[in-house]
C-alpha positions in Angstrom: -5.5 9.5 16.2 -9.0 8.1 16.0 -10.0 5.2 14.3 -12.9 5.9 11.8 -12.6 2.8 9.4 -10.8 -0.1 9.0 -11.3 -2.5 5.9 -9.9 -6.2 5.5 -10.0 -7.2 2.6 -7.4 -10.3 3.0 -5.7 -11.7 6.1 -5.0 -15.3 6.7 -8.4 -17.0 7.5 -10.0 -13.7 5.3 -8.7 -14.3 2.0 -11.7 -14.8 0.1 -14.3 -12.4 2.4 -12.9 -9.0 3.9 -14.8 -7.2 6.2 -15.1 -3.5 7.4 -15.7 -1.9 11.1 -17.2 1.2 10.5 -19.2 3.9 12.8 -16.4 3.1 15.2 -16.9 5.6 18.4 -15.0 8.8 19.9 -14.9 6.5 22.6 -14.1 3.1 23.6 -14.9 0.5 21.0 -15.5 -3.3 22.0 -15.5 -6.0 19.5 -17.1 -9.7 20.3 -18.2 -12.3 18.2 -17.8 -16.2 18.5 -14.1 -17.9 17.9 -13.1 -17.0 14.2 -14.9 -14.7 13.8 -12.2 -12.0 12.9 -11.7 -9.9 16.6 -7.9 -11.1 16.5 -7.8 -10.5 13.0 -9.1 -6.9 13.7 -6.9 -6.2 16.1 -3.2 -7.2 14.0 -4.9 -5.5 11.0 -4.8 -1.9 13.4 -1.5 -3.1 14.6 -0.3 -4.0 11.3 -1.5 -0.2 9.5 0.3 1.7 11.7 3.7 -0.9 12.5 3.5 -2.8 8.7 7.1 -4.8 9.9 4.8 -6.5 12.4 2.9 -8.4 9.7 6.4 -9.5 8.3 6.3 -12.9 6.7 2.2 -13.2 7.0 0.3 -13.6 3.5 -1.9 -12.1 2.1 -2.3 -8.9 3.4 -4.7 -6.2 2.0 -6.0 -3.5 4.7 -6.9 -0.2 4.8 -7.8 1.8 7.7 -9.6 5.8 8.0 -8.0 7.7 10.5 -9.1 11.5 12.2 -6.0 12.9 13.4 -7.2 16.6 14.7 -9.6 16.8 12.3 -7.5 16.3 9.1 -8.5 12.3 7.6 -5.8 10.3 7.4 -6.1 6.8 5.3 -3.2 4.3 5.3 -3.6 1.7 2.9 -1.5 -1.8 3.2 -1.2 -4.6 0.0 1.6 -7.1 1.4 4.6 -5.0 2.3 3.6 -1.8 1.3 1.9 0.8 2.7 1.0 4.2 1.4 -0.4 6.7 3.5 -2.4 9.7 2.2 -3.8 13.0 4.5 -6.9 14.9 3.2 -6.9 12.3 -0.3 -3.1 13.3 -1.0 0.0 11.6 -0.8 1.7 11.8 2.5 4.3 10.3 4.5 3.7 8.2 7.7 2.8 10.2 10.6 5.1 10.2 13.3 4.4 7.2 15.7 5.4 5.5 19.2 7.9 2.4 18.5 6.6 -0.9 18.4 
């Protein structure tokens, strides 16, 4: 799976102003910026779409993340606990994934 978006619109320290990484690359993508400036952030909010337990117990979460997977668009969407997943706009389950 490729990473074509990924939208934050609240994580700790991001509560009140999301962000979004879009025209991410086929390739390798490298993210830098001054301290608090999100890259950390970034990174849990990827870890966090596709392994939600592993932003158990951190609030407020609202993330959503575009994903090519073979060609079909896959978009997970996370608000706290709960993510919903969707393939081509409809409802899907969670793709199958390596354990975290």
């Amino acid at each position: 799976m490729k990473l074509r978006k990924l939208s934050i619109q609240r994580m700790p320290g991001f509560e009140e102003k999301g962000f979004e990484l879009i025209g991410l690359s086929d390739q390798l993508n490298i993210i830098t910026g001054p301290n608090a400036s999100g890259k950390t952030t970034a990174c849990r909010a990827i870890q966090g779409l596709l392994w939600p337990k592993t932003l158990s117990g951190v609030s407020p979460v609202s993330l959503a993340g575009d994903w090519d997977k073979h060609g079909e668009t896959l978009r997970v969407e996370l608000e706290g606990p709960n993510s919903t997943w969707q393939r081509e706009g409809i409802p899907s389950d969670m793709p199958s994934l390596p354990g975290f």
